[in-house]
VEXSEMI-146225 format. One record per atom (N, C-alpha, C, O): residue number from 0; atom name; z, y, x. Coordinates in steps of 0.1 Angstrom, whole numbers, plus 5000, padded with zeros to 4 digits. Atoms other than C-alpha are relative to their C-alpha. Layout:
BEGIN
 num atomo   up north east
 NUM    CA    Z     Y    X
...
//
This chain:
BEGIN
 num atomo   up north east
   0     N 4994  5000 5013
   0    CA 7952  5500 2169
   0     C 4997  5013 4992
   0     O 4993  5012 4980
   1     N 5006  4988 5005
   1    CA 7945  5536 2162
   1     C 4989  5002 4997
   1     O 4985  5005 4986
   2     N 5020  4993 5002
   2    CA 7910  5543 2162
   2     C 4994  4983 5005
   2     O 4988  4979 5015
   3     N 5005  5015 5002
   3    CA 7903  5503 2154
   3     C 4988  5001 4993
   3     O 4983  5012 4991
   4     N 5013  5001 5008
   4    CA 7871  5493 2134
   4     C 5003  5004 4983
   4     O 4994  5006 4974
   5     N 4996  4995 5015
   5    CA 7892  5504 2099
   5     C 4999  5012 5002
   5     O 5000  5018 4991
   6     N 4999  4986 4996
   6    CA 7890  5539 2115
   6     C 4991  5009 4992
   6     O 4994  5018 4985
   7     N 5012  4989 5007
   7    CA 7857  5552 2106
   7     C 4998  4996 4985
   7     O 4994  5006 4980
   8     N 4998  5000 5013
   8    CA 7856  5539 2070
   8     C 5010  5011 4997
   8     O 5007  5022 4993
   9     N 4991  4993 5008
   9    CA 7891  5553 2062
   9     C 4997  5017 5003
   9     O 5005  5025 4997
  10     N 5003  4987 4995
  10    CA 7878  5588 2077
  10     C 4988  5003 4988
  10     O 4990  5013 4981
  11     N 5009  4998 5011
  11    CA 7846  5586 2053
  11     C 5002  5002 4988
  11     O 4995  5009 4980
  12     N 4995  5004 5017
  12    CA 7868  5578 2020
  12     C 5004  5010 5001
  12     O 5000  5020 4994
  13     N 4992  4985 5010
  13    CA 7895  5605 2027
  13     C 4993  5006 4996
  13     O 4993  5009 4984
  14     N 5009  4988 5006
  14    CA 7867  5631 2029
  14     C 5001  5000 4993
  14     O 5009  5008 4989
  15     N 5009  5001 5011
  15    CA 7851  5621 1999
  15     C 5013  5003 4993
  15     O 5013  5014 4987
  16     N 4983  4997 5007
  16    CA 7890  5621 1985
  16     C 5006  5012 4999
  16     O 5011  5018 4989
  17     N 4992  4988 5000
  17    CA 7901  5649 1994
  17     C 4996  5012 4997
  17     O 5003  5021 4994
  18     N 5009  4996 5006
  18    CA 7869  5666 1986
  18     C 5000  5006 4987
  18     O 4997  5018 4983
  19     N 4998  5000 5015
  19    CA 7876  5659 1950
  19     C 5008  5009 4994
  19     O 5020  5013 4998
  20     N 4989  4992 5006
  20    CA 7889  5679 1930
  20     C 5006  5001 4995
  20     O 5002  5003 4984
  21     N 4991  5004 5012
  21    CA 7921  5677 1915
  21     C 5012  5006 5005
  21     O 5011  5014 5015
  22     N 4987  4993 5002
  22    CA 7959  5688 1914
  22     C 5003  5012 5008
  22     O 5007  5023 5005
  23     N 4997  4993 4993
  23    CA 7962  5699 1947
  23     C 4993  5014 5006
  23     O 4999  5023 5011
  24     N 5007  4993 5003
  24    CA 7931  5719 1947
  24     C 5001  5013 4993
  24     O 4997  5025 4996
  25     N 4999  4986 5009
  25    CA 7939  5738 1920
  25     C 5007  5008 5001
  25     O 5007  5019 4996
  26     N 4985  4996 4996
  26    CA 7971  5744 1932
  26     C 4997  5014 5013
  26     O 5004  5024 5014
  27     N 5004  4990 4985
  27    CA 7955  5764 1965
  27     C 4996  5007 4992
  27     O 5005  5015 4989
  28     N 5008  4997 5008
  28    CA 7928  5778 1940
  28     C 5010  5013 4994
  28     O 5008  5025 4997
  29     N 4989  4992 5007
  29    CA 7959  5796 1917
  29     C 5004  5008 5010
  29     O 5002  5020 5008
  30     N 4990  4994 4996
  30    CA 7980  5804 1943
  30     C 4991  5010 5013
  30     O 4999  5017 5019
  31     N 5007  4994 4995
  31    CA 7951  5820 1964
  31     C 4996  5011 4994
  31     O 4996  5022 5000
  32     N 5008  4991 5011
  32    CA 7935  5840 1934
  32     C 5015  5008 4998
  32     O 5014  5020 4994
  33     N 4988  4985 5005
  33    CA 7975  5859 1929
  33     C 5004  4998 5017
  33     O 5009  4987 5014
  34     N 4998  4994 4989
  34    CA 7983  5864 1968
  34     C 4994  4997 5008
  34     O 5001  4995 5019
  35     N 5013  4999 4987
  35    CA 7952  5860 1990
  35     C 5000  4988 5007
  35     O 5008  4978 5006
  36     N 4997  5013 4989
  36    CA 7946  5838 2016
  36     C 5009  4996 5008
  36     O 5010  4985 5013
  37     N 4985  5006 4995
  37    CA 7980  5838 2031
  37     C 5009  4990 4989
  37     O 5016  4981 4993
  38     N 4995  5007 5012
  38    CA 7993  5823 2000
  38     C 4992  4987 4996
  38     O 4999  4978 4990
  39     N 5007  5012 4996
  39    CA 7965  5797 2003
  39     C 5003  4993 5006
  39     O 5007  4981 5003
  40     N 4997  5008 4986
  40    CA 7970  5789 2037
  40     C 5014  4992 5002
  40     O 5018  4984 5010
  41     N 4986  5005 4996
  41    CA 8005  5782 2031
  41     C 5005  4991 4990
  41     O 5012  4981 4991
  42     N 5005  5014 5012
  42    CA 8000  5763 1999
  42     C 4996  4987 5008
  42     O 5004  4978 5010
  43     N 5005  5007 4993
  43    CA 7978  5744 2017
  43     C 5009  4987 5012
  43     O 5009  4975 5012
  44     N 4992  5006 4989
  44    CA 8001  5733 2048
  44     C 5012  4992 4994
  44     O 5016  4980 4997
  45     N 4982  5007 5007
  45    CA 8035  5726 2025
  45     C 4991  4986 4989
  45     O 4997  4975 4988
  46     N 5004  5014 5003
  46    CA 8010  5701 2005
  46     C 4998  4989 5008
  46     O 5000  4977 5005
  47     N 5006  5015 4990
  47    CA 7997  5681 2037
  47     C 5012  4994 5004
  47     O 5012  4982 5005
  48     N 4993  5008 4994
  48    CA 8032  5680 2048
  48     C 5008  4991 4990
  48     O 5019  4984 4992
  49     N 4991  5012 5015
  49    CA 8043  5661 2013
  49     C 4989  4988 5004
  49     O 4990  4978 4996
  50     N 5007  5016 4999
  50    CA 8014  5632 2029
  50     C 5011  4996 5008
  50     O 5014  4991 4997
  51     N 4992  5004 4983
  51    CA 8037  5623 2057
  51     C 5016  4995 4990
  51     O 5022  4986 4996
  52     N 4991  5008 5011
  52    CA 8065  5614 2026
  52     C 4995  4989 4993
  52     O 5000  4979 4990
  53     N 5008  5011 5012
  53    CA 8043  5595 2005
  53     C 4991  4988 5015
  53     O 4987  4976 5013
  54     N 5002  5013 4993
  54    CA 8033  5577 2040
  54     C 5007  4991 5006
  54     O 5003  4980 5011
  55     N 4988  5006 4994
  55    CA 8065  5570 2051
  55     C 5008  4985 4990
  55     O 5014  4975 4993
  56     N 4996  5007 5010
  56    CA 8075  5555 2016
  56     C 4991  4989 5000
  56     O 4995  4979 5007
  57     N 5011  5008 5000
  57    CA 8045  5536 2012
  57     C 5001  4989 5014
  57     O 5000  4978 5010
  58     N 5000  5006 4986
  58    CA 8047  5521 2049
  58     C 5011  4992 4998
  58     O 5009  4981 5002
  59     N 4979  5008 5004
  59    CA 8088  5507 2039
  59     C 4994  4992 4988
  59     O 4998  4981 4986
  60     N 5002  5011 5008
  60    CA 8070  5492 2011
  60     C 4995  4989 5003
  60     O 5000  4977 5003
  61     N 5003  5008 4993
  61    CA 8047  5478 2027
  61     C 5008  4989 5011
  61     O 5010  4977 5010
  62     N 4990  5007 4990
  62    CA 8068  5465 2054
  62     C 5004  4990 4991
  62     O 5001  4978 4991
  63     N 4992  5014 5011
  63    CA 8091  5448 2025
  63     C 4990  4988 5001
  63     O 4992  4977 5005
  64     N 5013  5007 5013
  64    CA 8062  5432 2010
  64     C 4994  4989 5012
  64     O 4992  4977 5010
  65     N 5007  5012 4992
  65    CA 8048  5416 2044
  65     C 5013  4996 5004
  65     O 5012  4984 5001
  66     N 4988  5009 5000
  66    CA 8085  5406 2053
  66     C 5003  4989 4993
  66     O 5008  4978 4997
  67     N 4999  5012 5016
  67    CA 8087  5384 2023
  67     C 4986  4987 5000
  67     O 4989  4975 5000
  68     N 5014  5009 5000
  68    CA 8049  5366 2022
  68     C 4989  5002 5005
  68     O 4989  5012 5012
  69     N 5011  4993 4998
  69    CA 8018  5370 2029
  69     C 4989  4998 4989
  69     O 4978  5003 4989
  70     N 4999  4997 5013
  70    CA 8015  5359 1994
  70     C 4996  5013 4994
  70     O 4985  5017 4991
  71     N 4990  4986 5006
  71    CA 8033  5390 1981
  71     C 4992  5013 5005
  71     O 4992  5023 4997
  72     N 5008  4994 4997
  72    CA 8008  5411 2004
  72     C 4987  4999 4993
  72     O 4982  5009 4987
  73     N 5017  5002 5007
  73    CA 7975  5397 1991
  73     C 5002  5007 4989
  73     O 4995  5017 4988
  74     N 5001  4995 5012
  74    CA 7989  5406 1952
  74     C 5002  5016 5002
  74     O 4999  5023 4992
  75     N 4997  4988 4998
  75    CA 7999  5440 1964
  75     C 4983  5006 5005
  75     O 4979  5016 4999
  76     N 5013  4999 5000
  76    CA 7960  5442 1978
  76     C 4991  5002 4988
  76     O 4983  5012 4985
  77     N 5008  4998 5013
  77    CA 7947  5433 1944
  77     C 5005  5006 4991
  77     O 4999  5007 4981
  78     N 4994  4989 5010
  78    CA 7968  5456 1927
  78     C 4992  5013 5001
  78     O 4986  5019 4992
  79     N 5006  4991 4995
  79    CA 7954  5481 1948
  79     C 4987  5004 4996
  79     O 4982  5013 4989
  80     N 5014  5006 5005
  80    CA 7921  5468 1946
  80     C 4995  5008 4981
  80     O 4986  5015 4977
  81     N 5003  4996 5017
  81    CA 7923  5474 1904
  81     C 5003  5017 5000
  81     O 4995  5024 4995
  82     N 4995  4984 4996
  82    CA 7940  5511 1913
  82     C 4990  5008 5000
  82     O 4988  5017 4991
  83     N 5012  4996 4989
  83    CA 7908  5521 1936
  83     C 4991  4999 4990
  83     O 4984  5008 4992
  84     N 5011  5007 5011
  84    CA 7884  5508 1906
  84     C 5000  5013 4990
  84     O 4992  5021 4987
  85     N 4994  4994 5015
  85    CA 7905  5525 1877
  85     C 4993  5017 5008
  85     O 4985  5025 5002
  86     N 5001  4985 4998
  86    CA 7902  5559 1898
  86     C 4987  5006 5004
  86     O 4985  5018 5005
  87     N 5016  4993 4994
  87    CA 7865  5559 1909
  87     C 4994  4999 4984
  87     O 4986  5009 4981
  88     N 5008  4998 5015
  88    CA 7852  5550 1868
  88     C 5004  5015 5000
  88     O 4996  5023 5003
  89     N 4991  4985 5006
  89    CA 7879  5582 1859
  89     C 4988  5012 5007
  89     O 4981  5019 5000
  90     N 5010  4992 4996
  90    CA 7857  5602 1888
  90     C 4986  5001 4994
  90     O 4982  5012 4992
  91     N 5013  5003 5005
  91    CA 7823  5588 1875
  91     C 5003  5007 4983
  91     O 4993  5015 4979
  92     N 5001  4992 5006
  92    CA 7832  5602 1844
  92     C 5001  5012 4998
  92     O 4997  5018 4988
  93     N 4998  4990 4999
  93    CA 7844  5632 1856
  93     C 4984  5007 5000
  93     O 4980  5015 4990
  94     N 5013  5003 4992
  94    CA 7810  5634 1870
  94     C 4994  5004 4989
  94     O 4986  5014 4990
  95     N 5013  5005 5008
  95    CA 7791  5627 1838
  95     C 5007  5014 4991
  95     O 4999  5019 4983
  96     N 4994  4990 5006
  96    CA 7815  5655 1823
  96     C 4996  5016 5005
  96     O 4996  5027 4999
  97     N 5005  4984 4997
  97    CA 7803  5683 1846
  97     C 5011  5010 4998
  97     O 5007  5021 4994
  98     N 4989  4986 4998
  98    CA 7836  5705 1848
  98     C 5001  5003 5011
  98     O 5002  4995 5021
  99     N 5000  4995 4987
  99    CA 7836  5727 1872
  99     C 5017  5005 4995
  99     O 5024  5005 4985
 100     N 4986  4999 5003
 100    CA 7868  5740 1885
 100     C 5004  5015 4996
 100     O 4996  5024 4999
 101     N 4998  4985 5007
 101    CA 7885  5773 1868
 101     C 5001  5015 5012
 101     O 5010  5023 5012
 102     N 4998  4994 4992
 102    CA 7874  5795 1899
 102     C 4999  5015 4994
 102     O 5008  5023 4997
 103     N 5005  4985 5003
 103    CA 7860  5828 1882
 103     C 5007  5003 4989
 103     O 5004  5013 4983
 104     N 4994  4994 5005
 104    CA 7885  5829 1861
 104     C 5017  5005 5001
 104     O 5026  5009 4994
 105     N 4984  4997 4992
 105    CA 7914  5831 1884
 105     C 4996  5019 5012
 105     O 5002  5024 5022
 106     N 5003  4989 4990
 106    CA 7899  5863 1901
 106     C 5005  5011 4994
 106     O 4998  5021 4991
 107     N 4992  4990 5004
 107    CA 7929  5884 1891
 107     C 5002  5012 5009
 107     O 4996  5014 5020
 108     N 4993  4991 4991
 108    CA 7947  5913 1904
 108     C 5011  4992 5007
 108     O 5018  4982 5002
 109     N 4987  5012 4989
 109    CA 7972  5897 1933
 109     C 5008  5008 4999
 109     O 5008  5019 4995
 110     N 4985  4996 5002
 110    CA 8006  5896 1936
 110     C 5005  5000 5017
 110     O 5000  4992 5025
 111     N 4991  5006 4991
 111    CA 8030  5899 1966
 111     C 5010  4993 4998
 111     O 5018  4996 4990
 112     N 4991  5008 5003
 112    CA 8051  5872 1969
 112     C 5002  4994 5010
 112     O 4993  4989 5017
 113     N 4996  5003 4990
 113    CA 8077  5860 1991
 113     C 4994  4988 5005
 113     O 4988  4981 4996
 114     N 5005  5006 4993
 114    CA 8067  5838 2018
 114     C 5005  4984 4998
 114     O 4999  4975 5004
 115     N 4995  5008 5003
 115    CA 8088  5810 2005
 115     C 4997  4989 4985
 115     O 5001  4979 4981
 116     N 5004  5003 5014
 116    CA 8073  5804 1972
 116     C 4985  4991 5002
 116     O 4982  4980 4997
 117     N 5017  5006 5003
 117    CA 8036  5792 1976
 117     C 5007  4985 5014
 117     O 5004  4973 5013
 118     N 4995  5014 4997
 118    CA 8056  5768 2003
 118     C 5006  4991 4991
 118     O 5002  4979 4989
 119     N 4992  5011 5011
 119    CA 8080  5753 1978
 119     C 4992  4993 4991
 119     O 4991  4981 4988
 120     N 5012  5009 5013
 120    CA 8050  5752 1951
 120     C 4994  4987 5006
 120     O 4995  4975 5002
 121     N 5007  5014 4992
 121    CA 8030  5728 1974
 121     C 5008  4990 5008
 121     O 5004  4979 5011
 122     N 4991  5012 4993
 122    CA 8056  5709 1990
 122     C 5002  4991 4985
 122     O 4996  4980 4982
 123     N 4998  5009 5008
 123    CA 8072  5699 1958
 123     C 4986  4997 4992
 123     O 4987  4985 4992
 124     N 5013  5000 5008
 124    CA 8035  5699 1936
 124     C 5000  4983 5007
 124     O 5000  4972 5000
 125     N 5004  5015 4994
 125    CA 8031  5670 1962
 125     C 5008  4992 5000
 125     O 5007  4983 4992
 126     N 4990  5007 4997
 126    CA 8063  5656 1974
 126     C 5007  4991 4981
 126     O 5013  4980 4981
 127     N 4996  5008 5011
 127    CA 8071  5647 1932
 127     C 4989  4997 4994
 127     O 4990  4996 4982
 128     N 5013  5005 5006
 128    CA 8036  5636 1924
 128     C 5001  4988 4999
 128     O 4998  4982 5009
 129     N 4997  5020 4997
 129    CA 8044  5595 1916
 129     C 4981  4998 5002
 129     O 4977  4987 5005
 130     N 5016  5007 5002
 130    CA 8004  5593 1916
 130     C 4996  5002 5011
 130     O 4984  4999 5012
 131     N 5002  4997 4987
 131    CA 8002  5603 1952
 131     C 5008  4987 5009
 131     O 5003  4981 5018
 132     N 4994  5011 4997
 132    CA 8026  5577 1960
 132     C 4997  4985 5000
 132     O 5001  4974 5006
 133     N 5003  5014 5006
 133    CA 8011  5551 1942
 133     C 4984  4996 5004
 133     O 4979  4985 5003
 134     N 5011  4999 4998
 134    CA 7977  5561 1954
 134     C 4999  4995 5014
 134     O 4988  4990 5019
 135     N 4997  5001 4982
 135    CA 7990  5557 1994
 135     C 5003  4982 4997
 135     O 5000  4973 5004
 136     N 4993  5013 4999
 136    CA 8003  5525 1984
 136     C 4989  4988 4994
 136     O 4991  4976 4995
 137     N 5015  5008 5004
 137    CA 7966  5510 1967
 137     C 4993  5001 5013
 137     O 4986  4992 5017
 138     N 5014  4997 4988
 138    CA 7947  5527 2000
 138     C 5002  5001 5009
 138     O 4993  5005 5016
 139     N 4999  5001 4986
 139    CA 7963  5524 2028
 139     C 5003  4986 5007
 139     O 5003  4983 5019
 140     N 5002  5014 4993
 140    CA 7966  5485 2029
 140     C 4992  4994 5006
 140     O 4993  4984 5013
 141     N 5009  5008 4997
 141    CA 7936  5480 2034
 141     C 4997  5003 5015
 141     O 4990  4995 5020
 142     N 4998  4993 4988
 142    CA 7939  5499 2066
 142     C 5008  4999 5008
 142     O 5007  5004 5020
 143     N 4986  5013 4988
 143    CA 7968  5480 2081
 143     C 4999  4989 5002
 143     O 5002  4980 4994
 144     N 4999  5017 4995
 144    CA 7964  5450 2098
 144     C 5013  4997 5000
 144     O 5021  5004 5006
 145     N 4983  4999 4996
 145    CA 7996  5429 2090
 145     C 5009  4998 5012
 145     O 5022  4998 5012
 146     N 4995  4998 4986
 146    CA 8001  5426 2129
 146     C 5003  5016 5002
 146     O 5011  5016 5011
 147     N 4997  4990 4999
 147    CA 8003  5465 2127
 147     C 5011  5004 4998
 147     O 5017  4998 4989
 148     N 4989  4998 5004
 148    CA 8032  5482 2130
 148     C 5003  5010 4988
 148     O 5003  5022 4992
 149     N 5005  4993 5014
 149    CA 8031  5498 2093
 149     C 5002  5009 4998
 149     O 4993  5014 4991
 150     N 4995  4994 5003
 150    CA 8053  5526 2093
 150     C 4989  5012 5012
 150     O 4986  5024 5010
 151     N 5004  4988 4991
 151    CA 8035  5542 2127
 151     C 4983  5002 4996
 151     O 4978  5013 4998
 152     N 5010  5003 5002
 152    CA 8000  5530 2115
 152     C 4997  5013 4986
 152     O 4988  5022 4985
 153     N 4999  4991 5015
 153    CA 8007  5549 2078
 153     C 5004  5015 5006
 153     O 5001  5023 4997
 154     N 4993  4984 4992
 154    CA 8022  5584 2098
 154     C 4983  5002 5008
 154     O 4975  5011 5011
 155     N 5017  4993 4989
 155    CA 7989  5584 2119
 155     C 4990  5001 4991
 155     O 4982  5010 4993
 156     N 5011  4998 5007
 156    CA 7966  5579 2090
 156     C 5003  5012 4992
 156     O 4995  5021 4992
 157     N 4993  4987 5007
 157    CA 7988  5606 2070
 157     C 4994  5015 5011
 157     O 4989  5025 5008
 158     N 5007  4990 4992
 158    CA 7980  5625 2101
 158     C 4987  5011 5001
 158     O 4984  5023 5001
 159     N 5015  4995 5001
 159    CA 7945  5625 2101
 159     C 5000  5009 4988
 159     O 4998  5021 4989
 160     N 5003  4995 5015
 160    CA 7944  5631 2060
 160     C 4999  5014 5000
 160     O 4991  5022 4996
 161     N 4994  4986 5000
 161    CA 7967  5660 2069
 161     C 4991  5010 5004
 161     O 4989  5020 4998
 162     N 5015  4991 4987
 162    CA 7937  5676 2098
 162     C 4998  5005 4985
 162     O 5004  5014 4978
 163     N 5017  5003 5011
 163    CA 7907  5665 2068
 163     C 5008  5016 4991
 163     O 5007  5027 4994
 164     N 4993  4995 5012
 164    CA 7929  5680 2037
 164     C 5002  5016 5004
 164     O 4993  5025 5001
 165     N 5000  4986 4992
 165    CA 7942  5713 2057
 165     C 4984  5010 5001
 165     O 4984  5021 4996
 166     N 5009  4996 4992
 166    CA 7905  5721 2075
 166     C 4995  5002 4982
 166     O 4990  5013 4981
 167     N 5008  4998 5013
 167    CA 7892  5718 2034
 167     C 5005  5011 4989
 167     O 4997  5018 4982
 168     N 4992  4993 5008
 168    CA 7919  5734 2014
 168     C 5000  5015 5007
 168     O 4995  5024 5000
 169     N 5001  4989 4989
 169    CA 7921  5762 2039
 169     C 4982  5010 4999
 169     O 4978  5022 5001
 170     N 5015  4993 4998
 170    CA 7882  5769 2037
 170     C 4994  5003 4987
 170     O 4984  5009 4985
 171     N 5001  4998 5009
 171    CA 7888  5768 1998
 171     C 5006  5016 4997
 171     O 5001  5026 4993
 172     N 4992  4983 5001
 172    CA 7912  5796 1998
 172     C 4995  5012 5009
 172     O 5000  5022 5006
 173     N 5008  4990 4999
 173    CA 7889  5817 2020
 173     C 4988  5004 4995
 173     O 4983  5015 4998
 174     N 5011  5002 5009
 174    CA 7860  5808 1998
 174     C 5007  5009 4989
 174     O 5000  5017 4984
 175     N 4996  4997 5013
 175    CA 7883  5819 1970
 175     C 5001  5014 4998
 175     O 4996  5021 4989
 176     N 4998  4986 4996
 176    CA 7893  5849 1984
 176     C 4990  5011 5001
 176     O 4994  5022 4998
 177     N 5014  4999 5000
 177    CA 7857  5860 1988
 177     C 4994  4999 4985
 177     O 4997  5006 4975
 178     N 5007  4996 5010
 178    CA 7834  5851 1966
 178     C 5004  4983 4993
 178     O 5005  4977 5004
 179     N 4998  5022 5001
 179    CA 7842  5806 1952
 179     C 4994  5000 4988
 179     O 4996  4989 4982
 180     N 5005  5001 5012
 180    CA 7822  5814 1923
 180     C 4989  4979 4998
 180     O 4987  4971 4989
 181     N 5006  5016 5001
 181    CA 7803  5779 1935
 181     C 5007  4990 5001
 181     O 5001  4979 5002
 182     N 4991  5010 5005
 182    CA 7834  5761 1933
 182     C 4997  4992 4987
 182     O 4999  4981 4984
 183     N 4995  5000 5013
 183    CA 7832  5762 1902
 183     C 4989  4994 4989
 183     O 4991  4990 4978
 184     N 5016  5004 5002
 184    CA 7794  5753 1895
 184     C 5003  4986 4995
 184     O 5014  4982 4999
 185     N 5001  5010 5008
 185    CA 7790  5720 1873
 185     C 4994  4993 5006
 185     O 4997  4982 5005
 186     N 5005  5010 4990
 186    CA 7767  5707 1902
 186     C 5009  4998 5006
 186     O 5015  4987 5006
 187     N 4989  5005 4985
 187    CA 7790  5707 1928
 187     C 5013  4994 4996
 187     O 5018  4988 5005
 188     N 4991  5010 5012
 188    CA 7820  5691 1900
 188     C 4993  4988 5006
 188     O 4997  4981 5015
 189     N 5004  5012 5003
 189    CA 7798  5665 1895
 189     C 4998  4993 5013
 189     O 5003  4982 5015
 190     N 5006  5007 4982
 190    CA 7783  5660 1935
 190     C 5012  4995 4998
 190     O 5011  4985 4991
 191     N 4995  5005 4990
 191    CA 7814  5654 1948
 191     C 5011  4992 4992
 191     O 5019  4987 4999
 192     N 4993  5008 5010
 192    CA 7832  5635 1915
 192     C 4990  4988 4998
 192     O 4995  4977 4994
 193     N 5009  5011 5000
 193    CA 7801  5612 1916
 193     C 5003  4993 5014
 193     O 5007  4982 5015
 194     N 4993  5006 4989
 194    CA 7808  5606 1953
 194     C 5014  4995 5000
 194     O 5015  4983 5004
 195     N 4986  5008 4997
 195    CA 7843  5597 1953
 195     C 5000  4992 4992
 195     O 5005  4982 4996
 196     N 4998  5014 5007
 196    CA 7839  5574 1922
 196     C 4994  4992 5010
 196     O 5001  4983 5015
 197     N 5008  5018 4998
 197    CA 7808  5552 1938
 197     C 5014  4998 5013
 197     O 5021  4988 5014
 198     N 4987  5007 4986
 198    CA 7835  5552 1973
 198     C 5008  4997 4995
 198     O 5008  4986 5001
 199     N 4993  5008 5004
 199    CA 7862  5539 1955
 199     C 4998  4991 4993
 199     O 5006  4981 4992
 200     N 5004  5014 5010
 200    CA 7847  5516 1932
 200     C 4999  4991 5013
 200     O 5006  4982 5013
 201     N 5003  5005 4991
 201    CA 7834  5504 1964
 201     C 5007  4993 5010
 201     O 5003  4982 5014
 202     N 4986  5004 4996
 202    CA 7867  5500 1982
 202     C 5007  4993 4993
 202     O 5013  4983 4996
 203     N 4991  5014 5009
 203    CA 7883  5485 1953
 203     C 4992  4987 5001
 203     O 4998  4977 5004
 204     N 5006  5013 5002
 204    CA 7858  5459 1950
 204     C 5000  4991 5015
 204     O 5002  4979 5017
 205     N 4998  5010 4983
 205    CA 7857  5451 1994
 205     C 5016  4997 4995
 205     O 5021  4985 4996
 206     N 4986  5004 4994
 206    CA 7895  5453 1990
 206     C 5002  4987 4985
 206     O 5013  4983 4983
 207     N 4995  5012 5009
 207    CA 7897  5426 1962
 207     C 4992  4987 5003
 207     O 4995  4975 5000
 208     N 5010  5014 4995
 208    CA 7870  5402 1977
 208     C 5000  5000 5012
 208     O 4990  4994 5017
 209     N 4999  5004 4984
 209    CA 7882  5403 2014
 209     C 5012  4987 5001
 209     O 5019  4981 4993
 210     N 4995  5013 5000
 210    CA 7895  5376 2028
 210     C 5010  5002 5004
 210     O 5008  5010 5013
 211     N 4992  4996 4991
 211    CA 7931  5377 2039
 211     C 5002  4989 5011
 211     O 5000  4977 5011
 212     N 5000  5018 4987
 212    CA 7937  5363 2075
 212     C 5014  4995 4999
 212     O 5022  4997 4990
 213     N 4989  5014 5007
 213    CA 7962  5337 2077
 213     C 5014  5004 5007
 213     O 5024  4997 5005
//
């Protein structure tokens, strides 16, 4: 059930996802550039552990949703399905937009600051995000078989994300700390915002023309 044949897909997408750059990113990025890489690092951890909320919710929906029909699942698929689409164009334009992210201009004088602060920022940053919620709940269906048990299936993928997301954010904030001036590069924007669109366009379109089993 764990490391099933949905395994190595959903391992290929987060990357490419988590890769991307956006909220929480910036969020490490800031809070790295005013108290160093400890302030990163810990940014970093209090966001992975807001996946593990948004998979737990997400998983209780789910659940509902296959309790009820298998109906009621398929339209929750194709919801998804349209979600996954909307968010890889948005990338592909990002892409064609060429913004890099605001690294060289975060290369301030740092601050000390208590050890409780760059936790709270990333916990809540993530934990009240509705688009992180809504995003678990388009991309993780397609990743549960509805014989799976949903709630332990969505905590194990949250898991992994958690590793992926950590091992990246983590390698930003000592990039940042240093030198991240190639964060911030208009190539590497675009690389890895042109990747995550074509993968989600890609996933929306499998997950709206699969077949559900019966």
């Amino acid at each position: 059930m764990l490391l099933d044949a949905h395994f190595w897909p959903f391992l290929v997408a987060i990357t490419l996802l988590t890769m991307s750059p956006g909220v929480d990113t910036l969020l490490v990025i800031r809070n790295t550039a005013r108290g160093g890489v400890r302030d990163g690092v810990l940014t970093s951890l209090a966001i992975c552990c807001g996946l593990f909320v948004h998979a737990a919710v997400s998983a209780l929906g789910i659940s509902l949703i296959l309790l009820q029909s298998a109906w009621a699942f398929s339209v929750l698929k194709l919801a998804g399905a349209g979600y996954l689409i909307w968010l890889g164009a948005a990338s592909l334009l990002a892409a064609r937009r060429g913004q890099g992210l605001p690294v060289a201009a975060m290369q301030g004088e740092r601050q000390i600051v208590p050890i409780g602060r760059p936790l709270r920022e990333g916990l809540l940053s993530n934990v009240l995000n509705p688009k992180t919620v809504i995003f678990y709940m388009a991309f993780l269906p397609q990743f549960i078989a509805p014989t799976d048990p949903a709630l332990l299936k969505s905590l194990w993928l949250a898991g992994v994300h958690f590793v992926i997301a950590n091992l990246w954010q983590i390698g930003i904030a000592v990039t940042v700390s240093g030198a991240g001036r190639w964060l911030g590069s208009r190539a590497f924007s675009r690389g890895l915002n042109g990747a995550t669109g074509v993968v989600l366009i890609g996933f929306g379109l499998k997950l709206a023309f699969e077949r559900q089993p019966a």
